[in-house]
BAROKE-543211 format. One record per residue (C-alpha): x, y, z; residue in three letters; residue number from 1. Coordinates in steps of 0.02 Angstrom, whole numbers. Layout:
<rs>
<r <X,Y,Z>,"ala",NUM> ...
</rs>
This chain:
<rs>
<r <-1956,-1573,1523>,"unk",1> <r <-2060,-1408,1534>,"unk",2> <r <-2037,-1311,1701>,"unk",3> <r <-2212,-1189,1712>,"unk",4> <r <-2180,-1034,1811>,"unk",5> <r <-2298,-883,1814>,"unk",6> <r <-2158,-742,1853>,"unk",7> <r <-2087,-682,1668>,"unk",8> <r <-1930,-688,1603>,"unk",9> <r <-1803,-578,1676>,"unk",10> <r <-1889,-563,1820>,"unk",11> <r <-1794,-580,1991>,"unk",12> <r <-1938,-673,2072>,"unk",13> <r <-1918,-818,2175>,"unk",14> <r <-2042,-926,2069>,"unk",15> <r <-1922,-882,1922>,"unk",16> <r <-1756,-891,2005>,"unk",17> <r <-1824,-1067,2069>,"unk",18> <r <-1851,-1111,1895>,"unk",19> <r <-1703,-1067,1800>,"unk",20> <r <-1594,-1155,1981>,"unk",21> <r <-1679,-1318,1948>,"unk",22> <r <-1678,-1289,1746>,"unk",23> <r <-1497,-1300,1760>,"unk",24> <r <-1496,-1453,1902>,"unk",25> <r <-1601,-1554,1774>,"unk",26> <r <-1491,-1498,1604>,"unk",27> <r <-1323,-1547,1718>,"unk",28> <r <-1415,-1725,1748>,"unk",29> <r <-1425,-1746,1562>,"unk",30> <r <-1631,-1683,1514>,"unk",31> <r <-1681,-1553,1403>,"unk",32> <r <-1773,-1417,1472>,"unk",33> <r <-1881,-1285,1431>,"unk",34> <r <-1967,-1122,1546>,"unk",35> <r <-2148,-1063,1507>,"unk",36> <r <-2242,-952,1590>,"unk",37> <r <-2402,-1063,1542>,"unk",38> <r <-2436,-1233,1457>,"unk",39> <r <-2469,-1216,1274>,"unk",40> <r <-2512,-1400,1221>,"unk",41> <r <-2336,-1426,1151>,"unk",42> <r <-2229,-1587,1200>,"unk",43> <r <-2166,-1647,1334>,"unk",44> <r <-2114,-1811,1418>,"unk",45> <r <-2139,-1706,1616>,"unk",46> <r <-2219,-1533,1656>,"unk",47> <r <-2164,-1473,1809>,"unk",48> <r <-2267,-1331,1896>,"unk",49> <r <-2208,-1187,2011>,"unk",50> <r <-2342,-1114,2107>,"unk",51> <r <-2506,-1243,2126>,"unk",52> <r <-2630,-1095,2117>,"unk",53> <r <-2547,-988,1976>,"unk",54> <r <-2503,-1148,1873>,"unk",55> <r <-2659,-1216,1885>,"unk",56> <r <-2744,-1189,1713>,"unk",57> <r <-2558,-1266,1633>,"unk",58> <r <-2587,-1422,1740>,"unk",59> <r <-2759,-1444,1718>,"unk",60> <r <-2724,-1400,1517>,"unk",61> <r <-2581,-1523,1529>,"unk",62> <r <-2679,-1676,1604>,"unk",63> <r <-2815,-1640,1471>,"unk",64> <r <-2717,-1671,1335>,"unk",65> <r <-2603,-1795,1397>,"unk",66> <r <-2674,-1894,1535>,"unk",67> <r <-2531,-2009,1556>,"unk",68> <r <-2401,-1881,1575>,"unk",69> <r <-2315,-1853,1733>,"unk",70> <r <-2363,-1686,1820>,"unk",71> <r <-2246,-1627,1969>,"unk",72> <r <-2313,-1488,2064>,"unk",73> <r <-2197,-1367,2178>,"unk",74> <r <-2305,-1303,2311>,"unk",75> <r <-2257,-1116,2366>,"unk",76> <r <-2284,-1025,2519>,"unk",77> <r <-2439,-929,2485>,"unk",78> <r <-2508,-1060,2394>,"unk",79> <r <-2478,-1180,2562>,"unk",80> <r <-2532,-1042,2682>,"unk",81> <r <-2647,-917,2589>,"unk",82> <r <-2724,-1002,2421>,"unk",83> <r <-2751,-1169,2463>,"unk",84> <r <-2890,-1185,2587>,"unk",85> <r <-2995,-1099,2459>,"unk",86> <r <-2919,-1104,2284>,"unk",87> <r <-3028,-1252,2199>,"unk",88> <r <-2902,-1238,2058>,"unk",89> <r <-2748,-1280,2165>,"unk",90> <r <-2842,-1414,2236>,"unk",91> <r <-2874,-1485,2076>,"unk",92> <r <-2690,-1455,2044>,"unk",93> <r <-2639,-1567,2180>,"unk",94> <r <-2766,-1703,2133>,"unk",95> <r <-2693,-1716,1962>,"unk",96> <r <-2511,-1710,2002>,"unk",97> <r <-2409,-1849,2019>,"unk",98> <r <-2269,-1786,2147>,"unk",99> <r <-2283,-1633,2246>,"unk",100> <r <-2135,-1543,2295>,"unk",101> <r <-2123,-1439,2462>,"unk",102> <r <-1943,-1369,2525>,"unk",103> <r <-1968,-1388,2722>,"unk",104> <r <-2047,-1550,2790>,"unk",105> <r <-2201,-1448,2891>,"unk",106> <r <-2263,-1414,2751>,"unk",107> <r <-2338,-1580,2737>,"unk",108> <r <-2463,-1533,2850>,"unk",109> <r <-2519,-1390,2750>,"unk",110> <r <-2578,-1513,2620>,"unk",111> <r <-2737,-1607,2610>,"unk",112> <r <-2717,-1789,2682>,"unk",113> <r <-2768,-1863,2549>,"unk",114> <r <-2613,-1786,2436>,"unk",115> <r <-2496,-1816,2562>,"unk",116> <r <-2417,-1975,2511>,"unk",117> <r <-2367,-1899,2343>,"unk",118> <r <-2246,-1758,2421>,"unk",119> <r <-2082,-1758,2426>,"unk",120> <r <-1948,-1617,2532>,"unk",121> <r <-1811,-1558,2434>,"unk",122> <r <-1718,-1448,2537>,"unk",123> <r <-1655,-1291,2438>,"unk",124> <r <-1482,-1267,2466>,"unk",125> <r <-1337,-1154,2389>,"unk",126> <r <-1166,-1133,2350>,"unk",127> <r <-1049,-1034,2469>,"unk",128> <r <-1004,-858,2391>,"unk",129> <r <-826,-868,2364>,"unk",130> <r <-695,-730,2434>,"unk",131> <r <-833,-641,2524>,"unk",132> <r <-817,-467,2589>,"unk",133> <r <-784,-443,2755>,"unk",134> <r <-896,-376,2857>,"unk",135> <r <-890,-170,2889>,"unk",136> <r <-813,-150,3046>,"unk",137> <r <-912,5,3086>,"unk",138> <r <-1073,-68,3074>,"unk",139> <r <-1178,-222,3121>,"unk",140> <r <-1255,-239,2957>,"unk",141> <r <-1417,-349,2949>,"unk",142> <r <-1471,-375,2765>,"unk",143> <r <-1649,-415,2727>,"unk",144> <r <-1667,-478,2528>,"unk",145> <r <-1813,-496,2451>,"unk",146> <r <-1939,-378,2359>,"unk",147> <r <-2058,-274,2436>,"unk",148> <r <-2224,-336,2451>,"unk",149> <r <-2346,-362,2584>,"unk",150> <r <-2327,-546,2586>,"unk",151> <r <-2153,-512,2663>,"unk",152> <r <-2174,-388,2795>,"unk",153> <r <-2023,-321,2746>,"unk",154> <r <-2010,-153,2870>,"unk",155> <r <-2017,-269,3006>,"unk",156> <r <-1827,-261,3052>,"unk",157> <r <-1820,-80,3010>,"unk",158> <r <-1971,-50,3134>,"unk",159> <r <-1881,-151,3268>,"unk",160> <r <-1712,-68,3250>,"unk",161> <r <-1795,103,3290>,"unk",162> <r <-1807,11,3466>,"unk",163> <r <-1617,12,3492>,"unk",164> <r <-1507,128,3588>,"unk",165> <r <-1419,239,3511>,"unk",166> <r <-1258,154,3560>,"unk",167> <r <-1290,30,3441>,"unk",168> <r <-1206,-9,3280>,"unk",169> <r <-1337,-101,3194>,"unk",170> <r <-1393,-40,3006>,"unk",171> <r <-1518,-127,2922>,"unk",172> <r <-1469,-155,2718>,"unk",173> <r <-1667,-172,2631>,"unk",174> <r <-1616,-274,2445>,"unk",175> <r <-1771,-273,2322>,"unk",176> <r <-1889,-192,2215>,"unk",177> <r <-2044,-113,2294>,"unk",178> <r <-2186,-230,2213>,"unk",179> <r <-2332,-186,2336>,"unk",180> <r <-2414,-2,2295>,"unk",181> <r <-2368,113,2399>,"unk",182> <r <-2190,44,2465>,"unk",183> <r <-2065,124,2376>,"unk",184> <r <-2137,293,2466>,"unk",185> <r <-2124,196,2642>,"unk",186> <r <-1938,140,2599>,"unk",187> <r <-1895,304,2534>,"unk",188> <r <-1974,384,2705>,"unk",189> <r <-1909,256,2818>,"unk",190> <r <-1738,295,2758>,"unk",191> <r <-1740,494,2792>,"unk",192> <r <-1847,452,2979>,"unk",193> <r <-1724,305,3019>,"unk",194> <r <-1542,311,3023>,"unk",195> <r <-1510,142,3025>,"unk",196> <r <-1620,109,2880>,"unk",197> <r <-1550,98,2693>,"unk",198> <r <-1651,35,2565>,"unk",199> <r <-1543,-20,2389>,"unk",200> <r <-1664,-71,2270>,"unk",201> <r <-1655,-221,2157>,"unk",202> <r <-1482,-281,2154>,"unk",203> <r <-1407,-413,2028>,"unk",204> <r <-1400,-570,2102>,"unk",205> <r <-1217,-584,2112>,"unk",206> <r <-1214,-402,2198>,"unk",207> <r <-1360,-481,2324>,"unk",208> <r <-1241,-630,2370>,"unk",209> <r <-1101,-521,2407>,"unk",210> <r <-1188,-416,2529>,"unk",211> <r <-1292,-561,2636>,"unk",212> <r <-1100,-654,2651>,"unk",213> <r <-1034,-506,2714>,"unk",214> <r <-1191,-469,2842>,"unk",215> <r <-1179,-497,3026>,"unk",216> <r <-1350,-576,3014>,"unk",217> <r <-1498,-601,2890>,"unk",218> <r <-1671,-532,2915>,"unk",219> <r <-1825,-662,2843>,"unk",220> <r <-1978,-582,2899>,"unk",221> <r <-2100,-667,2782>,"unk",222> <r <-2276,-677,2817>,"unk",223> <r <-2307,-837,2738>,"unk",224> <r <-2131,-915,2662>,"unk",225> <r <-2127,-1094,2600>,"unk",226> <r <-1939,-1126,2617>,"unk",227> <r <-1824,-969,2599>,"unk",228> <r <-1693,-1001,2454>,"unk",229> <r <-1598,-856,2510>,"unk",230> 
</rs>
């Protein structure tokens, strides 16, 4: 099997952390598989493809040179509620695939109704983090993962915790690199103008864990999410 996902290696992205999640699902069921970030006419008995609009090209390249080969294509959340309406080349994507894969059934009704009778919901789920912290008894610590691009929104919680009294014990813990231009100034202010506010940067995934189990409460303020691993 080849998995095609547009976000490189090492990269924290969700497209790539999706990939290397169900990489290891499909080696413990017995397959071989192998992660590109494009198609590059080698072999393969299934492509699968993260991300209809990025992945395009790989599908389209895929079908070309091997029409009989199965094509599954993971829909993500700005191709289902940005890209699609007006990508041509995520339409095509769709067209060609065999299975598409959304992770939260409303999806389906983001996808044209003519493709609709080739998707399939697989819910994303995770493994508890074991011996979590517990949580910081002086605080009421709200974590909100995920990098910081616009797509996310992701001052949204620190914005509405400037709203609280100042009785209140809530502190908002930002996890992520600042992707979007401009946002790693806005962090870096928003954490000197708001006291509540602390941004940590990318964190290693098992650090990330860690600090969401411990959290009173998680923070998804995404603009346009297609099913929220985290």
């Amino acid at each position: 099997m080849l998995v095609i996902c547009p976000a490189s290696p090492g990269s924290r992205a969700g497209n790539r952390t999706t990939a290397l999640r169900w990489a290891a699902k499909l080696r413990a069921l017995g397959h071989r598989v192998r992660i590109a970030e494009k198609y590059c006419d080698e072999a393969c008995d299934v492509l699968i493809a993260l991300h209809a609009h990025k992945s395009a090209a790989s599908v389209s390249r895929s079908f070309e040179i091997c029409p009989g080969r199965p094509i599954v294509v993971a829909l993500t959340g700005t191709d289902l509620y940005r890209d699609l309406p007006e990508s041509i080349a995520a339409q095509t994507a769709l067209t060609i695939a065999r299975r598409i894969v959304v992770l939260q059934p409303l999806a389906i009704e983001r996808i044209p109704e003519a493709h609709r009778a080739k998707a399939r919901v697989i819910y994303q789920s995770a493994v508890p983090t074991p011996n979590p912290d517990p949580p910081d008894p002086d605080h009421f610590d709200i974590s909100v993962p995920g990098h910081l691009r616009d797509e996310k929104d992701p001052f949204r919680t620190a914005s509405a915790a400037r709203l609280l009294p100042a009785s209140s014990r809530v502190r908002i813990l930002q996890i992520g690199l600042a992707l979007t231009p401009g946002y790693e100034a806005l962090a870096r202010r928003e954490q000197i103008e708001n006291p509540r506010y602390l941004w940590l940067g990318e964190l290693s995934r098992r650090h990330s864990r860690r600090l969401v189990a411990s959290s009173r409460a998680v923070a998804l303020t995404s603009r346009i999410e297609g099913g929220a691993n985290v």
